[in-house]
C-alpha positions as CSV (number, residue, x, y, z in Angstrom):
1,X,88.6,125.6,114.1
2,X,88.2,122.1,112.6
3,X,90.2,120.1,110.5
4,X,88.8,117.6,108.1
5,X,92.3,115.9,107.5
6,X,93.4,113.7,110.9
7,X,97.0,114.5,111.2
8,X,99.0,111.1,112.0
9,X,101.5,111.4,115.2
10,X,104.3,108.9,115.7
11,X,106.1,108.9,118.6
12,X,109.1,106.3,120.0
13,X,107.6,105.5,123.2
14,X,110.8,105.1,125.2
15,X,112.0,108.5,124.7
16,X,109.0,110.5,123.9
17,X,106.0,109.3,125.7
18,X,106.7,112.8,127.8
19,X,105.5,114.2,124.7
20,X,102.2,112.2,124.0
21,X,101.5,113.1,128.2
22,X,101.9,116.6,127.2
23,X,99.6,116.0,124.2
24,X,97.2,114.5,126.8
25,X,97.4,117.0,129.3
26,X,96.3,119.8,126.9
27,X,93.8,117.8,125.6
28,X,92.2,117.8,129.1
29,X,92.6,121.2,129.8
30,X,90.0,123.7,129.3
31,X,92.6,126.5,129.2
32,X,94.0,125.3,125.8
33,X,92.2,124.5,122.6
34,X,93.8,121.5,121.6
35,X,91.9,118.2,120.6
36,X,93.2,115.0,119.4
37,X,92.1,111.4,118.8
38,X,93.9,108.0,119.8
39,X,93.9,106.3,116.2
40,X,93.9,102.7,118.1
41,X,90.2,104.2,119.4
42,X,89.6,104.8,116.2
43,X,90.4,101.9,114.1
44,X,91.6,98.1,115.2
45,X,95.6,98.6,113.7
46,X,95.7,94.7,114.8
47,X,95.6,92.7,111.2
48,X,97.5,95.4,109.6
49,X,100.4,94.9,112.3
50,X,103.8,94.2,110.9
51,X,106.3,92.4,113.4
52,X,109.1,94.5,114.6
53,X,111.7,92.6,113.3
């Protein structure tokens, strides 16, 4: 089935980044229909970049 809405994950990448691996295994597997996008590939997030602090 496809979506026309992206759906935006967020992740803290010091204590889920097991998540996104999982995200990333499935999205390699043929076994599992499961397809997702990096939004970096899809669009430069550079100028829109807000420091941290």
């Amino acid at each position: 089935m496809a979506y026309s809405d992206p759906t935006y994950v967020i992740f803290d990448g010091d204590e889920d980044a097991w998540a996104y691996r999982f995200m990333k295994g499935w999205n390699a597997s043929e076994n599992v229909s499961f397809e997702f996008a990096n939004a970096h590939d899809l669009d430069n997030m550079t100028s829109r970049a807000q420091d941290e602090d």
